[in-house]
N, C-alpha and C positions, 0 to 999 in steps of 0.2 A: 667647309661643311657642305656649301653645295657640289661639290663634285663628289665627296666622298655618298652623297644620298642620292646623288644620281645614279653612282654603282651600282647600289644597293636596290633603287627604282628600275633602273636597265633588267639586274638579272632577276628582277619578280618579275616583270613582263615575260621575261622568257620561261619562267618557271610555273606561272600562273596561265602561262596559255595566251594570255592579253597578247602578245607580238604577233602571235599567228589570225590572232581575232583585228588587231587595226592592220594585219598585215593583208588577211583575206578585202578587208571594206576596201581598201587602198585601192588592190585588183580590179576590185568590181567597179572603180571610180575611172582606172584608168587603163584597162585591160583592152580598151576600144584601139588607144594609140600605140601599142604593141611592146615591147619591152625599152625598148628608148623614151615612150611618155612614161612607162611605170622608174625608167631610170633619173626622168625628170621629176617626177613627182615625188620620188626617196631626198632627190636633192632641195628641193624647195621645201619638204617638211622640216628637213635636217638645218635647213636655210632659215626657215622660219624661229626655230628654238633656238638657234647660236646668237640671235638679235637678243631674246630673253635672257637666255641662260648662258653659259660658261662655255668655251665650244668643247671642249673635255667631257662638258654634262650631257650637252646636245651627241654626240656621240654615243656615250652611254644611253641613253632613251633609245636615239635612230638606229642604232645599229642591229639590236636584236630583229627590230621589224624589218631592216633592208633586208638581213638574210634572209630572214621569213619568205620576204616578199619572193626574189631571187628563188627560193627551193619551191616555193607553189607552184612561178609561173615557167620554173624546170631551166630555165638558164644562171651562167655561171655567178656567183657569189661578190669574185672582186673588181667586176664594173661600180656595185651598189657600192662595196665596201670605199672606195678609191672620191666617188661622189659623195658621201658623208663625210669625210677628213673634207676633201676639199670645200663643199661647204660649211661643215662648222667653223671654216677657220677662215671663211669671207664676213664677217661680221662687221659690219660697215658703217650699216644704215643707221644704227642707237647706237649711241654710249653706252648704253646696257648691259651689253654683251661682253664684252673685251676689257680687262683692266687696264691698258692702258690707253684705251678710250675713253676710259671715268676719268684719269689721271688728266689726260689733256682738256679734259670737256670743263671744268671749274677755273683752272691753271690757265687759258687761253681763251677764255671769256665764249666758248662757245655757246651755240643755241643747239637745240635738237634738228631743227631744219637747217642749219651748216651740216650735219652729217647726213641728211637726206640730200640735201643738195647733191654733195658730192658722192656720198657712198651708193646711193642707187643707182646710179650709172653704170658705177665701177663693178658694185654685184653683176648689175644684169649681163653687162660684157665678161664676167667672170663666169656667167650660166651659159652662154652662146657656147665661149671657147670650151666648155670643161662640156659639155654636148655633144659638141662635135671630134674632139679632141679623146674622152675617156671611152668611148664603141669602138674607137680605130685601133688605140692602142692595146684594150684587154674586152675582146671580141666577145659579145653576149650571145 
């Protein structure tokens, strides 16, 4: 149910204007660090939702705004696109996010600060490499 309403969420954003409206704020938040902060900042939104939501979901939501973002600021589309896959599918930090992170989190007597422990680390070096890593490969 949540991903199928995140669809549905995704393409009103796009259809209602909303993507180009959080995709304009986004610019104006990160437009100072050039298109590699606005590349980081598509990824840490997208980073931020896949902890909540589904990363299927988080997709759906970020990705109408990446392009947005991407065609405003007149460079190319599949840096953004490439940093929204690859973040919504570091979901680390919560159980929340990932099923079978619910599944282990009951079943393995975890806490929420065992996966902070470990998974914020593991994000944040997944943000370094996928930074330095996603501009070299599909040039913005």
């Amino acid at each position: 149910i949540t991903i199928a309403a995140a669809f549905g969420i995704g393409r009103a954003l796009e259809k209602t204007g909303t993507a180009a409206l959080i995709a304009s704020a986004l610019l104006e938040i990160a437009v100072s660090l050039g298109p590699v902060g606005l590349l980081a900042a598509v990824y840490l939104v997208t980073s931020f939702f896949s902890e909540m939501i589904s990363n299927v979901a988080a997709v759906a939501l970020v990705f109408p705004i990446s392009h947005e973002v991407a065609f405003q600021f007149g460079v190319d589309p599949r840096p953004f696109a490439i940093a929204v896959t690859v973040a919504a599918s570091s979901s680390f930090v919560l159980p929340l996010g990932y099923q079978t992170n619910l599944m282990v989190y009951g079943a393995g007597g975890y806490s929420f600060s065992d996966f902070v422990k470990i998974g914020l680390p593991l994000k944040s070096i997944l943000f370094l490499v996928s930074m330095l890593c996603i501009p070299h490969v599909w040039p913005l």
